[in-house]
N, C-alpha and C positions, 0 to 999 in steps of 0.2 A: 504493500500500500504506500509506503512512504517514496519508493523508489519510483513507483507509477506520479506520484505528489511531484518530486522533486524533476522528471521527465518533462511534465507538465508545465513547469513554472519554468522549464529553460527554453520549452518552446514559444511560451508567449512572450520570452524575452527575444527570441531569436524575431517572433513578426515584431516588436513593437520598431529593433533596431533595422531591421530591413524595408518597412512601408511608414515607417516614422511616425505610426500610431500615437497617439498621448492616453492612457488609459483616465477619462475624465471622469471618472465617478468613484478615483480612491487615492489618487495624488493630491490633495488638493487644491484650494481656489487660484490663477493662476496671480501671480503677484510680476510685477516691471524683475528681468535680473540686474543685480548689482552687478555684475561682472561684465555682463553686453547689455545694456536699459536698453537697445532697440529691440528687445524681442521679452517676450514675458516667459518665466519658467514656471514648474511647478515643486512638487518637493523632491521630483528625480532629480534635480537641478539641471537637468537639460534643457536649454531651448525649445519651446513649441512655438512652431509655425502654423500661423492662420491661414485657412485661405479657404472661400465656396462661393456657393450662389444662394443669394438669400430672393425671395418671390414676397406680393408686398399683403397675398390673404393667408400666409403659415401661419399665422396668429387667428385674428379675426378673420368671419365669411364674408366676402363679399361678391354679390351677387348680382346681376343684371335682370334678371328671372325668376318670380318666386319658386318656378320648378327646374332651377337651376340645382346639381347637387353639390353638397358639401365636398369641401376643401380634404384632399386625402394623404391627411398629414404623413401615417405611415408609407404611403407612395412614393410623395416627397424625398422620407428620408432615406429610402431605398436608393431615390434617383441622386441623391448626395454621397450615398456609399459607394454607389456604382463609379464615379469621379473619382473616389479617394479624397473626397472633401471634408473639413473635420469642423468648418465654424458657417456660419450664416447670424442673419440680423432675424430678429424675431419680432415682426412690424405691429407694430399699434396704427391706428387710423383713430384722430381726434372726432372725423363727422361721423352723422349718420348718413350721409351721400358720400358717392364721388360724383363726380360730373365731367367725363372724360373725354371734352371737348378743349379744359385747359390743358390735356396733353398733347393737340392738336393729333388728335386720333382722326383720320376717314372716318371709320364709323361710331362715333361718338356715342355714349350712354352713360345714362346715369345710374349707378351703380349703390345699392343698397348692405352696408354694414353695420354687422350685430355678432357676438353680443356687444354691450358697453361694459365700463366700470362699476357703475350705477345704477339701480334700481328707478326701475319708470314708479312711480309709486302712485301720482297725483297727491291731493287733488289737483283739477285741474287737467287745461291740457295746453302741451307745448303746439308751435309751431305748425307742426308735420301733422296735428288733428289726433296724438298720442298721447297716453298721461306725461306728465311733467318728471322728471327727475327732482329726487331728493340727493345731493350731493353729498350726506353724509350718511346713506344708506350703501354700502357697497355689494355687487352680484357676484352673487356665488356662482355662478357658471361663466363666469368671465374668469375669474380668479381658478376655479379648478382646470379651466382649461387652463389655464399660464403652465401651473405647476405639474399638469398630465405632461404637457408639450417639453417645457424642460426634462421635466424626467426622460421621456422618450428621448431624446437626443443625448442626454447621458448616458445610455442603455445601449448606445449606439457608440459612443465614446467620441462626441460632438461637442466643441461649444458655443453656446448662442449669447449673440446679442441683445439682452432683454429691452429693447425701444419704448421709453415712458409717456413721453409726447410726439405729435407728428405736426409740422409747424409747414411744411408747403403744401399741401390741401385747404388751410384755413386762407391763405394769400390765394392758391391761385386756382383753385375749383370754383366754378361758379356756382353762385347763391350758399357760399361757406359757411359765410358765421351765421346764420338762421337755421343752420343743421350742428350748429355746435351745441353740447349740452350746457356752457356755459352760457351760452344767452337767456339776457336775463326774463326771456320768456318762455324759455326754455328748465327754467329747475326752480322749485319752491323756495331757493334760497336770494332767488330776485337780485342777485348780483350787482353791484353797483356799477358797471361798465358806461362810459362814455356814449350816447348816443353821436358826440361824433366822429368814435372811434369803428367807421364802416365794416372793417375787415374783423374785428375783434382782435387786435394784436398785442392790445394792452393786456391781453389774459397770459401773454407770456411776457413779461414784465415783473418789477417787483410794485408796481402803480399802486394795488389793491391789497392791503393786508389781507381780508377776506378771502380773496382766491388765493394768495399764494399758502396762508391756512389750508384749504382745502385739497391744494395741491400738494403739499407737505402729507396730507394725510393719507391720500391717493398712493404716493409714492413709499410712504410706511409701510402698506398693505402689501403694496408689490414687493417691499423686501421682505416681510414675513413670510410670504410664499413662497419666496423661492433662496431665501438665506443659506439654507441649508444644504443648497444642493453645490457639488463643485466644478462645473461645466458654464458658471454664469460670469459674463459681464453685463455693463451697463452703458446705455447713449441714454443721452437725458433728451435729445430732440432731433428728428431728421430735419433739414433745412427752413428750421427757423429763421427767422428775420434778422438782419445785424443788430437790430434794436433788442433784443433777446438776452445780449450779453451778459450781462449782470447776472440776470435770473438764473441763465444755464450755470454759471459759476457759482452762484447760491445753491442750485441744487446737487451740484456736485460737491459739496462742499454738505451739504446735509445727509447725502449718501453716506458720505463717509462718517462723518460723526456717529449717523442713526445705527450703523455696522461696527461702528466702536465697541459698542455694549453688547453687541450679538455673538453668536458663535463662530462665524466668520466672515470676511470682508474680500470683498470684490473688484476688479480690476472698472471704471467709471469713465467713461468718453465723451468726445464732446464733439462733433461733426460739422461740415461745411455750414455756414451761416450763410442762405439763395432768398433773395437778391442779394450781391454787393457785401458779402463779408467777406473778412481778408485771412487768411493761414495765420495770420500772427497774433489773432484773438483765440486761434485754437492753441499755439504753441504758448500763448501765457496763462493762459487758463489751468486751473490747477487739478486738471483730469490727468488720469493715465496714461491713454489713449488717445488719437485725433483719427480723423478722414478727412484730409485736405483738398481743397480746390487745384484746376489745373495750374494755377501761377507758380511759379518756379519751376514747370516743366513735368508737374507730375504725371500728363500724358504721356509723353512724346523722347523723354531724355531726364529722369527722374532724377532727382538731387538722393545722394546717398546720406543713410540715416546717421544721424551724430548721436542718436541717444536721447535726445532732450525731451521727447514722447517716442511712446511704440506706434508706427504710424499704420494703421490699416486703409490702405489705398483703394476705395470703392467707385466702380465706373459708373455709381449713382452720381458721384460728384464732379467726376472730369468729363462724362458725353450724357448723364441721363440714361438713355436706350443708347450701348454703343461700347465699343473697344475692340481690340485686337489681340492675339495669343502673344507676340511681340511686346506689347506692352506686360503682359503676365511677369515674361522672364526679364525683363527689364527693369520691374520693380523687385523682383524677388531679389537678384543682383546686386540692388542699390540697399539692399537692407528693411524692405517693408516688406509689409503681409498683404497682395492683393486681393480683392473679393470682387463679384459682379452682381449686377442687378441683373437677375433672370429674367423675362416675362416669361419663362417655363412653358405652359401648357396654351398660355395666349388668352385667359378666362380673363383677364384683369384688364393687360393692356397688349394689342394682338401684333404693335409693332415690335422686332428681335424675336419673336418664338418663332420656334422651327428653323432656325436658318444656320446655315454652314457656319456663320463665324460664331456664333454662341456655342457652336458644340466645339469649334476652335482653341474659345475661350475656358471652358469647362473642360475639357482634356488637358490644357497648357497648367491651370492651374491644380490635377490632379498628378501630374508630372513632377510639377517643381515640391511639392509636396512630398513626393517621393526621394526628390532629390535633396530634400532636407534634413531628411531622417539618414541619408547615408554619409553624409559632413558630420565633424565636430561641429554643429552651427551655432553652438554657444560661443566658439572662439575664433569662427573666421568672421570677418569683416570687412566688406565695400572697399576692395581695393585695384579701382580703377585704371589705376597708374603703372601695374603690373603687364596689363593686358594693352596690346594694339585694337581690340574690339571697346574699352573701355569700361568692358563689363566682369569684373570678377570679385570671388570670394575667396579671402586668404587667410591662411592662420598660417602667418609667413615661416618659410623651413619646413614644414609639417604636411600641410595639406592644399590645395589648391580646385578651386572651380571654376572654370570658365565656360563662360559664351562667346557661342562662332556664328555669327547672327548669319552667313550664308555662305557659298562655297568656296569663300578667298581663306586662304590659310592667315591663322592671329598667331601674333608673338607672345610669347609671356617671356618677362624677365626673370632669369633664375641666377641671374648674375652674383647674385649674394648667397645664395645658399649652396652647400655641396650635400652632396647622399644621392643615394638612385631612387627614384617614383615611379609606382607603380602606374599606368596610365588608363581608365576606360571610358568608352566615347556612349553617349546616348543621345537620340535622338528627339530633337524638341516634339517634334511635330509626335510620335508617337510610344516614343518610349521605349522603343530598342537599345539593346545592352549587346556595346561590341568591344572585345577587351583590345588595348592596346600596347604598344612595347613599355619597358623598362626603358627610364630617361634619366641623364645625366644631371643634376645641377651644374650651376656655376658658369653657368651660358645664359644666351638669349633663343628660348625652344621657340622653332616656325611647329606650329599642330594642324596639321589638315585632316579635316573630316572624311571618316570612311566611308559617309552617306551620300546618296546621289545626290538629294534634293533636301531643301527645308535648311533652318535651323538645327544647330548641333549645341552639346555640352560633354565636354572634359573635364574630368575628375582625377587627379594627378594626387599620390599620396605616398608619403616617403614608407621605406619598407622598412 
């Protein structure tokens, strides 16, 4: 028995170290490492690398059709296994609409989401011809869903990003704020909000003691439920408004207090600020985490990460609907964790579903993911300078990664180091493993790719 025990525990060591698995539901919560702060560890003190596709009804249903079916979460996380994807964003939606003509969708609809936070209770009735919300009654099948879903994703060895607020549907869905529950004719608590505040944006603000009370208390709840579990982070708003600032840094800043006194505390983020906020309200902000806008290149020729947040680079934020596999490895290289806005199945928003370069993007970053798990990644680091491609990871003397963005042979400098390196080539585009010769240090190595076409990656590691 023991012997079968001890068999068993060397095998689940061998996949954790070969597919770069993080076992999330017994390491715990993941915390920034002191050693590399661009990436977060857990108590193996390894490095864990983010990277998936997060869809925007995995949380709440949202529906076009009242005989439209439910959202099939376990499907879902099937089709994030199948990637080798280990994190996604877990979407909240603030209305009771969408209205998916501000995504300049063709065929536009307005789309109905439930459940809420909140109990419809009355008296009264809001808006939409429904009882009214009580703000301090909270729904129990909102909340049990939260903590089903996290668990599932645990169970899977997943972690998500638990989304508290969603701040571009209130801006830019038509007829927004009159499907918010915080309007104030909207919840029996009559809110004092500006009538001539049109959009409702003061509600993400510190403007109103009142609501940011009740949103304190909202956010209580969501930590109760899901405290406990070790697979979780936090975003406090998907693209709130620049005017947001403060509040989002109050509520990051109450996370962490309110998880002071808990049993454990969670890594807290803070995301692009659409319209018109800038990367550097996220890098001072005193979150863990950021998702930066495209300025400084995070498209196209991404700035390597210094440490100063763990950066999760989500192509919600640099195209919307949009990106490329190229950008995948480009970020992974420079030291961030990238993620994609799926339309997945197309039920939400029907432009990017189905199409060749989302399955692109979803293969590249199940790849690099793989290719994380087979580095020291806790101790190589963005080292550009090395490489004629400009793209590598070094834990100089030791080990080496590079990217061969197409079929011209890169240089890497080995001018500094002696010892022999073991070499194997993989393939971007598909993830082919083809072993390569033994190489000298203390040169400048030319590497050319064994593969006919596509994108390549060398992995060079002294023996």
């Amino acid at each position: 028995m023991i012997k079968r025990v001890l068999i068993l525990t060397a095998w689940m060591a061998f996949l954790v170290y070969f597919t770069g698995c993080q076992w999330a539901d017994s390491r715990g919560p993941l915390e920034v490492s002191e050693e590399n702060p661009g990436y977060f560890t857990d108590r193996s003190g390894k490095a864990v690398y983010l990277t998936g596709s997060h869809t925007w009804n995995n949380l709440v249903e949202m529906s076009a059709s009242p005989d439209q079916d439910p959202f099939d979460y376990d499907e879902y996380l099937d089709f994030l296994e199948h990637y080798h994807h280990n994190f996604f964003r877990l979407w909240a939606w603030d209305l009771l609409t969408w209205n998916t003509s501000g995504n300049r969708e063709e065929n536009s609809k307005t789309i109905s989401v439930y459940p809420q936070p909140w109990l419809r209770t009355g008296p009264g009735l809001a808006l939409d011809g429904e009882p009214r919300f009580d703000l301090t009654a909270f729904n129990p099948e909102y909340f049990q869903r939260l903590g089903e879903r996290v668990q599932k994703a645990a169970d899977r060895h997943m972690y998500v990003s638990v989304m508290l607020f969603e701040g571009w549907g209130t801006q830019f869905s038509p007829g927004a704020y009159p499907n918010h529950p915080f309007h104030p004719s909207n919840n029996l608590q009559n809110l004092p909000l500006s009538p001539e505040d049109t959009l409702g944006l003061s509600i993400y603000t510190l403007d109103h003691q009142e609501v940011t009370r009740l949103q304190e208390a909202y956010v209580r709840k969501v930590i109760e439920t899901v405290n406990e579990f070790d697979n979780v982070l936090y975003e406090i708003s998907n693209e709130n408004h620049p005017g947001s600032t403060g509040w989002q840094y109050h509520m990051i800043r109450f996370i962490k207090q309110t998880e002071s006194g808990m049993g454990k505390s969670h890594p807290v983020g803070m995301t692009f600020q659409y319209r018109g906020g800038s990367n550097q309200s996220l890098f001072d902000s005193p979150a863990d985490w950021i998702s930066p806008n495209p300025e400084g290149g995070y498209r196209d020729d991404p700035p390597a990460s210094t440490g100063a947040k763990v950066i999760i680079s989500d192509t919600d934020h640099l195209w919307g609907i949009g990106g490329n596999r190229q950008w995948v490895w480009l970020s992974f290289f420079r030291g961030l964790n990238p993620i994609f806005m799926d339309a997945y199945d197309g039920t939400v928003l029907e432009r990017g579903a189905r199409t060749d370069w989302a399955e692109e993007i979803r293969t590249a970053m199940g790849i690099a993911r793989q290719m994380a798990g087979r580095i020291d990644l806790l101790h190589c680091v963005p080292s550009g300078h090395l490489s004629s491609s400009a793209y590598c990871l070094a834990h100089p003397g030791r080990e080496y990664l590079v990217y061969v963005p197409d079929d011209e042979p890169v240089t890497l400098d080995l001018e500094g180091t002696r010892g022999t390196f073991r070499t194997t080539w993989f393939s971007a585009l598909d993830g082919r493993e083809e072993a390569g010769q033994l190489v000298e240090g203390g040169k400048q190595l030319r590497l050319s790719s064994p593969f006919r076409e596509g994108e390549a990656v060398v992995h060079l590691k002294k023996k």
